[in-house]
C-alpha positions in Angstrom: 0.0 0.0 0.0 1.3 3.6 -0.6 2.0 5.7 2.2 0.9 9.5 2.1 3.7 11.7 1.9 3.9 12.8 5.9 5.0 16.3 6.5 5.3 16.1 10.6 7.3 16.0 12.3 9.8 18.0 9.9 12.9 18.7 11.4 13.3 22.2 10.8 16.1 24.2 11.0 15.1 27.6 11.4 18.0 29.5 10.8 18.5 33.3 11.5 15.6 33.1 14.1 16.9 36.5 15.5 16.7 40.4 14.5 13.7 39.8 11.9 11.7 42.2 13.0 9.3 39.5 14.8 6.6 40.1 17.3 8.2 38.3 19.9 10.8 40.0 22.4 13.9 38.4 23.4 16.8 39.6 26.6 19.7 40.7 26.4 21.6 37.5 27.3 20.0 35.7 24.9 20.2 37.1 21.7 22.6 35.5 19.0 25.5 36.3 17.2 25.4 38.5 13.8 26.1 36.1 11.0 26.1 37.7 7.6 27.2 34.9 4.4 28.5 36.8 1.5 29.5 33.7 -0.7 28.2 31.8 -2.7 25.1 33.2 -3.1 21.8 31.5 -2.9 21.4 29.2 -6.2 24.8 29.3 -7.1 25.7 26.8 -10.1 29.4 26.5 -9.0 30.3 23.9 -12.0 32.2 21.2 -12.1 34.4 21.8 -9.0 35.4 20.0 -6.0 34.9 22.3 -3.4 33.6 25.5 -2.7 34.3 28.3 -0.5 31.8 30.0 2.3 33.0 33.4 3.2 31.1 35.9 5.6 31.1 37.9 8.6 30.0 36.7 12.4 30.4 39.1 15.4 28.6 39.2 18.8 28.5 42.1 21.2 27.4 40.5 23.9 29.4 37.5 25.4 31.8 37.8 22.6 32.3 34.9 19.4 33.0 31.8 20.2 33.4 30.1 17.0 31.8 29.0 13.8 31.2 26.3 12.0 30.6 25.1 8.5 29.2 21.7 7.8 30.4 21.0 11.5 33.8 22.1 10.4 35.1 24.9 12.5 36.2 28.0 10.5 38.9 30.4 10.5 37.6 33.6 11.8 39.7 36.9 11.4 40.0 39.8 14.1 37.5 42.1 12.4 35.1 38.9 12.1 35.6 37.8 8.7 35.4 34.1 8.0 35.9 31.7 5.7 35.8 27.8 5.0 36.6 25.2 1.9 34.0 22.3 1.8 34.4 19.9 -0.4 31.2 18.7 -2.6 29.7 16.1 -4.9 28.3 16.5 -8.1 24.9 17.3 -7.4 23.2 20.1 -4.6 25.4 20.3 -1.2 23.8 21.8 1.8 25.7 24.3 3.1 25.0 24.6 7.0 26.6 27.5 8.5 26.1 28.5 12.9 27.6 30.7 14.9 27.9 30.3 18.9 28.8 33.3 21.2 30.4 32.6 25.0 27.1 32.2 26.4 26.2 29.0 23.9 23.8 31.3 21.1 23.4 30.4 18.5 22.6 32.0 14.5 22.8 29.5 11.6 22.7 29.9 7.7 21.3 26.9 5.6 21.8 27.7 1.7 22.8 25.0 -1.3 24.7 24.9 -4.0 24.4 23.0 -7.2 27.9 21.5 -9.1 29.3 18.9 -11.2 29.4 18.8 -15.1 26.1 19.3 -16.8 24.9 16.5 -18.6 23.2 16.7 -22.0 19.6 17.3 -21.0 17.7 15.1 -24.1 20.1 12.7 -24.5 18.8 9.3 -23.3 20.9 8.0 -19.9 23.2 5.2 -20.7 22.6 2.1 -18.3 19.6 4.4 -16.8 18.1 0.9 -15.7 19.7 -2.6 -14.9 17.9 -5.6 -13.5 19.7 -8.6 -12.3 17.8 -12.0 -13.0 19.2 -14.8 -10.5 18.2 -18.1 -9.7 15.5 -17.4 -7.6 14.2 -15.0 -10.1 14.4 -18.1 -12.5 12.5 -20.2 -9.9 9.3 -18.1 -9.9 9.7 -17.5 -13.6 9.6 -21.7 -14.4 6.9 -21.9 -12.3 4.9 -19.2 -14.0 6.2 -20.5 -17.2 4.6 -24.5 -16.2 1.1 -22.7 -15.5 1.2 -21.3 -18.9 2.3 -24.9 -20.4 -0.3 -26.4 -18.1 -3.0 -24.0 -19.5 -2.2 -24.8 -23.2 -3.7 -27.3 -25.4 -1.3 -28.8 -27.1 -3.7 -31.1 -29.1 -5.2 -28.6 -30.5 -2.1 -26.3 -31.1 -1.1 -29.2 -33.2 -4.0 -29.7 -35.6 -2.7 -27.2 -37.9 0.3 -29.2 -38.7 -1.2 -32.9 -39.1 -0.8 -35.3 -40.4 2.1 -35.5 -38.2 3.1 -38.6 -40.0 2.7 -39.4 -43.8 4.3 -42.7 -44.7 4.0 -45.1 -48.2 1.8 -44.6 -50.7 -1.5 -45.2 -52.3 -1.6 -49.0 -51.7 0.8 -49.1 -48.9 0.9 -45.9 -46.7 -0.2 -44.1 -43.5 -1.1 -40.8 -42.6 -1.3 -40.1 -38.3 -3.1 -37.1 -37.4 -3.2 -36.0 -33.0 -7.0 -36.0 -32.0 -6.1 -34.8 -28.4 -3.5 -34.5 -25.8 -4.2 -34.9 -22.1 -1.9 -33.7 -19.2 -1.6 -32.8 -15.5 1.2 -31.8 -13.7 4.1 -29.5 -15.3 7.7 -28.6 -13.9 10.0 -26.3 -15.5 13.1 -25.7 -14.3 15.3 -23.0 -15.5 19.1 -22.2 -15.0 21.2 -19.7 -16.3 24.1 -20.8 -18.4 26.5 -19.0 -20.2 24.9 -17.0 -23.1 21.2 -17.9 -21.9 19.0 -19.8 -20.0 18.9 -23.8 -19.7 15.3 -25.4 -19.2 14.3 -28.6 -18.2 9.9 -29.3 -18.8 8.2 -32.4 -17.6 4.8 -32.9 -18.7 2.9 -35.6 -16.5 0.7 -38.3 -17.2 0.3 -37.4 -20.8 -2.5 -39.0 -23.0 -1.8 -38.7 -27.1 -4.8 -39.7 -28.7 -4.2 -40.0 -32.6 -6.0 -41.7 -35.8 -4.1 -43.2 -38.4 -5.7 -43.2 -41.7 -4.1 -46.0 -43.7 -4.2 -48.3 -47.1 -2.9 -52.1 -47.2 -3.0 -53.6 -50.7 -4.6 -50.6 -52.0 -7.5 -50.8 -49.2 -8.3 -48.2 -47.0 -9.1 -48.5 -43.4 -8.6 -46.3 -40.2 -8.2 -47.1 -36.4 -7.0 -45.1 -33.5 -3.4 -45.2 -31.6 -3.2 -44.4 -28.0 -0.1 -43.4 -26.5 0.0 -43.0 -22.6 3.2 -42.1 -21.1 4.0 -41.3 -17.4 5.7 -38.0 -18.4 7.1 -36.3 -21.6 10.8 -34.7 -21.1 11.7 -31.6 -23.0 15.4 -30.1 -22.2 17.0 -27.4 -24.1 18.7 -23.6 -23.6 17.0 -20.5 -24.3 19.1 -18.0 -26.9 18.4 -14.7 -25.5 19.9 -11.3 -27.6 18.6 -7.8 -27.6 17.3 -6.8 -31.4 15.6 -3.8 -32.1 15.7 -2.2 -28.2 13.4 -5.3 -27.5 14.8 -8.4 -25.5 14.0 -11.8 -27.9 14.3 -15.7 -27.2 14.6 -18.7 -29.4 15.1 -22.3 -28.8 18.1 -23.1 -31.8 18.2 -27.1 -30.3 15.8 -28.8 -28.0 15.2 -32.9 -27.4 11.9 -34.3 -26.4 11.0 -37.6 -25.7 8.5 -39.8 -23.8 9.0 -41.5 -20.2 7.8 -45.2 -19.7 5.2 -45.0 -22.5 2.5 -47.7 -23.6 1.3 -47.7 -27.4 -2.1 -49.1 -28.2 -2.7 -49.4 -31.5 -6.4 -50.5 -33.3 -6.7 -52.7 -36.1 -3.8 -52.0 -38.4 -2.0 -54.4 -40.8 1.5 -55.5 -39.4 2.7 -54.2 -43.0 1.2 -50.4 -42.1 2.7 -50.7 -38.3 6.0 -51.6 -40.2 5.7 -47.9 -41.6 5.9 -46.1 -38.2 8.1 -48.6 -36.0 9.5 -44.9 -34.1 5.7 -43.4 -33.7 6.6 -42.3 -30.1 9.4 -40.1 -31.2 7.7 -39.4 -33.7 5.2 -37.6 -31.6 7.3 -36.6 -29.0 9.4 -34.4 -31.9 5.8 -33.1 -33.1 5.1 -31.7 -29.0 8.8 -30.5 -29.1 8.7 -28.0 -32.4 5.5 -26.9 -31.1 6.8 -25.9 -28.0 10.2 -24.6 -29.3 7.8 -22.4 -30.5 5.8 -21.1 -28.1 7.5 -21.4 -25.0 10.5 -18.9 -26.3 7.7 -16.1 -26.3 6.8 -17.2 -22.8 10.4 -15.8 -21.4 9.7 -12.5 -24.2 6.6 -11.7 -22.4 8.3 -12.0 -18.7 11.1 -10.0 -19.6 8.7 -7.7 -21.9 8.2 -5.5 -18.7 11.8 -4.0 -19.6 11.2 -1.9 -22.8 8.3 0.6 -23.2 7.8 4.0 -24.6 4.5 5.6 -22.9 3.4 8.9 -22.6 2.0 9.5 -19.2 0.2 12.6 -17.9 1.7 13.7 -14.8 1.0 17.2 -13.3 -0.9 17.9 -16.3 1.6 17.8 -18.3 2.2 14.8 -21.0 5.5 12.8 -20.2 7.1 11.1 -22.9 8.6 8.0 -20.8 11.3 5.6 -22.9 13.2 2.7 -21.7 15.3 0.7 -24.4 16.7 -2.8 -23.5 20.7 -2.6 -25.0 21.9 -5.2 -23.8 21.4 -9.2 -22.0 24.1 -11.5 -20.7 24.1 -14.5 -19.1 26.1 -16.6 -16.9 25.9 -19.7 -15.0 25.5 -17.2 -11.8 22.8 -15.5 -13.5 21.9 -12.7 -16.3 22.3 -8.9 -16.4 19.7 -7.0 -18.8 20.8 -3.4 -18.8 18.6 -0.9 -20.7 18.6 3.2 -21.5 16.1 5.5 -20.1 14.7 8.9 -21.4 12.1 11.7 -19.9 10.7 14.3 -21.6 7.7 16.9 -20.7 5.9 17.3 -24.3 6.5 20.8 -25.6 8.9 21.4 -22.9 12.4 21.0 -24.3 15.1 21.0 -21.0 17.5 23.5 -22.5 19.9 24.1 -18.8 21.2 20.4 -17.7 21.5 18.5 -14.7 24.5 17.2 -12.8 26.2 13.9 -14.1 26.6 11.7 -11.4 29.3 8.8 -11.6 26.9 6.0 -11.6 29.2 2.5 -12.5 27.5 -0.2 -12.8 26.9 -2.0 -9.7 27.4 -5.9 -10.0 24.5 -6.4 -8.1 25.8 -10.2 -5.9 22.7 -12.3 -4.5 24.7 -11.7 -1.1 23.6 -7.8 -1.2 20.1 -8.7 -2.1 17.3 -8.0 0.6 15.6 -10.3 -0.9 16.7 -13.5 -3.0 15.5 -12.7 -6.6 14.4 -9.1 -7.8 17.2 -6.8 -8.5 16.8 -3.1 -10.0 19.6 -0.8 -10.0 18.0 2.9 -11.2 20.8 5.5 -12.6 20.3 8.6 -10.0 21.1 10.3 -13.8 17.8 8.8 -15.3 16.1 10.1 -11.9 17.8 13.5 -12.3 16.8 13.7 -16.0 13.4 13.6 -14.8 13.8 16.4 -12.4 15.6 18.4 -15.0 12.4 17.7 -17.5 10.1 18.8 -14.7 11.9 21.7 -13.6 12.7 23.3 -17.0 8.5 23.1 -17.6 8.7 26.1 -14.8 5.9 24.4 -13.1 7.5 24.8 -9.6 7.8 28.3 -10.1 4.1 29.5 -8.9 1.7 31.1 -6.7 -0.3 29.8 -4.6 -3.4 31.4 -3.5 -4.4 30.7 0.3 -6.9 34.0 0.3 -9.5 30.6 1.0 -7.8 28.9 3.8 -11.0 30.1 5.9 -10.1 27.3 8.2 -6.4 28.1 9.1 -5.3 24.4 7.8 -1.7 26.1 6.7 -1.7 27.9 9.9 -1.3 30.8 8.1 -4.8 32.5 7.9 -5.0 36.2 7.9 -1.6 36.6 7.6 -0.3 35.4 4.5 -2.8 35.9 0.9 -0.1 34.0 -1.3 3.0 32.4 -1.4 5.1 32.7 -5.0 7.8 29.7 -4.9 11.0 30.4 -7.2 13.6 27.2 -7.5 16.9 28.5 -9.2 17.8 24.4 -10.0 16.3 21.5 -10.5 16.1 18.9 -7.8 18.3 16.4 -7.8 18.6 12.2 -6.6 22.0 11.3 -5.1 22.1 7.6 -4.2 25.9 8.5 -2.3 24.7 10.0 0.7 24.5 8.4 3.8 21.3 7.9 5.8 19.2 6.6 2.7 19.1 4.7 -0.9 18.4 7.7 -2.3 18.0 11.7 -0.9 16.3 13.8 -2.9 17.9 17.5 -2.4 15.8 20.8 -3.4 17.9 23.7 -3.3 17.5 27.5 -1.8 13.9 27.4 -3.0 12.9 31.2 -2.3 9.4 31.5 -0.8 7.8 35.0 -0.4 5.0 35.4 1.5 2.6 38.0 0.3 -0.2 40.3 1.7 -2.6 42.6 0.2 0.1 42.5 -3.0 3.2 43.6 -0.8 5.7 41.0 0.6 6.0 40.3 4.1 8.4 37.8 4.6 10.7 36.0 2.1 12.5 32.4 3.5 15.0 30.0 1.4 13.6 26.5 1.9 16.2 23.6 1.7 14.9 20.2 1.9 15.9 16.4 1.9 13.4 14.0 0.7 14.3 10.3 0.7 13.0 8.3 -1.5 11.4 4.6 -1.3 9.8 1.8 -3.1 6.3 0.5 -2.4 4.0 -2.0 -4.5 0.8 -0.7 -5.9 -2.6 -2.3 -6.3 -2.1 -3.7 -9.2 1.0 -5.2 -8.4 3.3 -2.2 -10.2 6.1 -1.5 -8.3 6.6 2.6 -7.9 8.4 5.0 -6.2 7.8 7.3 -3.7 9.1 10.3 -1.2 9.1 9.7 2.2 11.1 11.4 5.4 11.2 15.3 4.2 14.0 17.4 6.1 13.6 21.1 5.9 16.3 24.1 6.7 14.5 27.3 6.6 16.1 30.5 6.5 14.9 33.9 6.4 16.1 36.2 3.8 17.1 39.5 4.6 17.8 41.5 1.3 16.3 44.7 1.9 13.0 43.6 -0.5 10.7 43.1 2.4 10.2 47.0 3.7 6.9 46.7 6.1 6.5 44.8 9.2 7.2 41.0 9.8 3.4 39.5 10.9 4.9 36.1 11.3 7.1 34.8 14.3 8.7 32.0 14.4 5.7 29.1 14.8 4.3 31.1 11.4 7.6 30.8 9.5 7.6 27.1 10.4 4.0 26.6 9.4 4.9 28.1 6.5 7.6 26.4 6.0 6.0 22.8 6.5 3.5 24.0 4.4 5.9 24.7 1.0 7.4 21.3 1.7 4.0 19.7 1.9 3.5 21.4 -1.1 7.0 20.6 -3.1 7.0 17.3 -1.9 3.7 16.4 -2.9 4.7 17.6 -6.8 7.6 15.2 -6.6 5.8 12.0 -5.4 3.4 12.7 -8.2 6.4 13.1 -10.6 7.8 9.6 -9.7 4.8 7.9 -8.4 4.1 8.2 -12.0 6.7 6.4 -13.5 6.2 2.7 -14.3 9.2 0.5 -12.6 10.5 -1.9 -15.4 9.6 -5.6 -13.8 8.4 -8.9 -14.7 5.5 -9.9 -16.2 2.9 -12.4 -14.8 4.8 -12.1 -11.5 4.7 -10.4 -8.1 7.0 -9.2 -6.2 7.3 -9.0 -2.0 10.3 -8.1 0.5 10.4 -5.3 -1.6 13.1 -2.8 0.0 15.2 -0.1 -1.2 19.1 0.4 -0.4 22.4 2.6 -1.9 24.5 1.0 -4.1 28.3 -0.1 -2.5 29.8 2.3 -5.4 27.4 5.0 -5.8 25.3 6.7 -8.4 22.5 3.9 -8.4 19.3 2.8 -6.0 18.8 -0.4 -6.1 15.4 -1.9 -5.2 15.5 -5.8 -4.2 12.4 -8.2 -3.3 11.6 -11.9 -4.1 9.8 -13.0 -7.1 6.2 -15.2 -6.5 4.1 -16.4 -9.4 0.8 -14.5 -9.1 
């Protein structure tokens, strides 16, 4: 079942909660320290560096400075106050946390972000945006689901098309055998990965071949009926699996099938017509076997189908155009590797700026890592990112919202605030590398001005932390979803907000938990909407989330049941 995006408890970290111009008075001995950041500015793009520098000013005239801090790092701080600090950071969006502590244990902090690393090309699909690792418990579910399907065909029937299946002699000595009906009941497949593909292994229980042979001894004709009962039929072979056309295909180049501990009745038929068809069993069995080397093959297409579609989905109310490509499958005896591209585009939207390319190798995803023992999806946090990017550059996120109706004070913000505009100078973006989650979703300095009777009051930079988890939908789809958002607030003082402040500090944190109610909500929708690649006919449970060993992937891992 999904779980609604919660917004409480946030853990909010409102920065700068002193000198705003708030309601509520404060002593002497308790006010902070001045901190003033002059670099980088809010929304920087600081490029494909390594580390960036923080530089401001801190003073307190009070107790005196103490000391300050950046990232938890403690800064060099100059005699006239001046500071500054190198932090190193990641491609992606690195929170920048800055505090200042006087003598008497104060504290003012600074929360802004910035966004570096090379830019990728924005519409170019992401290479290895998807892998899924197929195991042997993966293989388990799939024979199983592949023995219902066997067990629900009828093989009799698929084989009048191509009778007689044997055509001996001639007009005064011949034989034609045509299959009236085959009967069945238990099926086992068993499938094993071998190098280049997958090994299989069918037995077909209790099978009952009911046939007619049609004959002519010394140029008369006569007809009777053969039986064949046989405890099992045994079909073994290796499925040849390539990727053609962005589309993963099977085929069967050599299979053997042949009947277990049969009995042969035969009506009658002149000794001189049975002397035509002294192999009839094999005969048969060969007859099942092409028929099957025929069918079954599409059986491992269609699980494996689930990897490769181009939809366009409406998300947001905008039209998604959602493509993921199969490139490549390999297969060894410890299991197969089926790595496709992903790409996302918002329909008349073309993403023009770019979004941080994140080192993402390819993780080699060992059944020892798995949460569970069979389903294994590594998602590209590029193919996540593109996403964002495609979202982003729409300009969607960049709106006001109208509360002039919350009548009932459910943002806690009634009578103060008419409308809150929301401007996000980059996109958000997925980083599977930090700690604490599979995957953090980081929205940086997102400027929120709150506005009343058309004039601003108060203007805050939002940063948050969203982390991002699996779940399995009602119709067995596996999606994504946000979960656990983290919010740094930070008022803004730039000499744009002239009039007095009406909010205090439980408003600005309303207001804050209300704009990452808000953000967060667009983003679930965003990849709530995206179909996880999976197999077909099959359901998956266990399913968890977790952070690649080597970075720049998510990987999601479950077990694999027949439905």
């Amino acid at each position: 079942m999904k779980r609604v995006v919660t917004v409480l408890p946030i853990a909010m970290a409102l920065a700068g909660c002193a000198n705003r111009g708030l309601s509520a008075a404060k002593e002497v001995e308790h006010v902070p320290p001045e901190l003033t950041i002059t670099e980088p500015a809010r929304g920087t793009i600081a490029g494909d560096v390594q580390v960036v520098e923080v530089k401001g000013t801190a003073s307190d005239a009070g107790s005196g400075l103490k000391s300050v801090t950046v990232n938890g790092a403690t800064a060099d701080v100059a005699a006239d106050g001046s500071f500054s600090a190198v932090v190193p950071v990641q491609p992606g969006i690195t929170l920048l946390q800055t505090t200042a502590t006087d003598n008497d244990g104060n504290t003012k902090s600074d929360a802004r972000s910035v966004m570096s690393g090379a830019l990728a090309d924005p519409t170019a699909a992401v290479a290895n945006g998807l892998a899924a690792r197929i195991n042997a418990q993966t293989l388990t579910a799939l024979g199983d689901i592949g023995a219902e399907e066997i067990q629900a065909m009828d093989i009799g029937a698929d084989l009048q098309p191509y009778n007689p299946v044997v055509s001996k002699g001639g007009s005064c000595l011949g034989v034609q055998v045509s299959v009236d009906s085959i009967s069945k009941s238990n099926v086992i497949l068993v499938l094993t990965p071998v190098d280049g593909g997958i090994a299989f292994d069918a037995t077909i229980d209790n099978l009952d071949v009911e046939m007619t042979a049609d004959f002519d001894a010394v140029c008369i004709g006569g007809s009777a009926g053969i039986s064949l009962l046989a405890d099992s039929y045994h079909l073994t072979g290796t499925f040849a699996l390539d990727v053609q056309n962005g589309q993963v295909v099977s085929g069967v180049p050599n299979a053997y099938g042949q009947f277990q501990n049969f009995q042969l009745s035969v009506g009658i038929i002149p000794s001189s017509v049975i002397n035509l068809i002294p192999n009839i069993d094999q005969t048969v069995a060969d007859a099942i076997t092409s028929q099957l080397q025929q069918k079954v093959p599409n059986l491992v297409t269609t699980y494996l189908g689930g990897y490769g579609y181009t939809k366009a989905i409406t998300v947001l109310g905008m039209e998604l155009d959602a493509t993921v490509t199969p490139t490549a499958i390999d297969f060894t005896p410890t299991g197969g590797t089926l790595t496709m591209t992903t790409n996302f585009a918002i329909k008349d939207h073309p993403s023009v700026s770019g979004y941080p390319l994140i080192a993402a190798p390819l993780p080699d995803m060992p059944d020892t890592e798995a949460p569970g023992a069979g389903f294994r999806l590594a998602v590209n946090d590029n193919s996540l990112n593109q996403l964002f990017d495609a979202l982003w550059s729409t300009g969607m996120i960049d709106r006001t919202i109208d509360l002039s109706s919350d009548t009932t004070n459910s943002t806690g913000l009634a009578g103060l605030v008419d409308s809150v505009q929301l401007y996000l100078p980059y996109p958000p973006v997925v980083s599977s590398q930090m700690s604490g989650a599979a995957a953090t979703i980081s929205i940086g300095d997102l400027e929120v001005t709150a506005m009343k009777n058309g004039q601003p009051v108060t203007k805050i930079a939002l940063n948050a932390q969203l982390g991002l988890e699996p779940y399995v939908d009602a119709n067995n789809a596996i999606r994504l979803q946000v979960t656990n958002p983290t919010a740094y607030l930070s008022v803004i003082n730039d000499g744009t907000i002239t009039g007095p402040n009406p909010l205090n500090d439980s408003n600005l944190e309303a207001l804050g938990g209300y704009v990452v109610a808000h953000a967060s909500t667009m983003v679930d929708s965003l990849v709530g909407a995206i179909p996880v690649p999976q197999f077909q006919s099959a359901q998956i449970t266990n399913l968890s989330a977790f952070s690649a060993p080597t970075g720049g992937y998510v990987e999601l891992g479950g077990n694999v049941v027949a439905q």
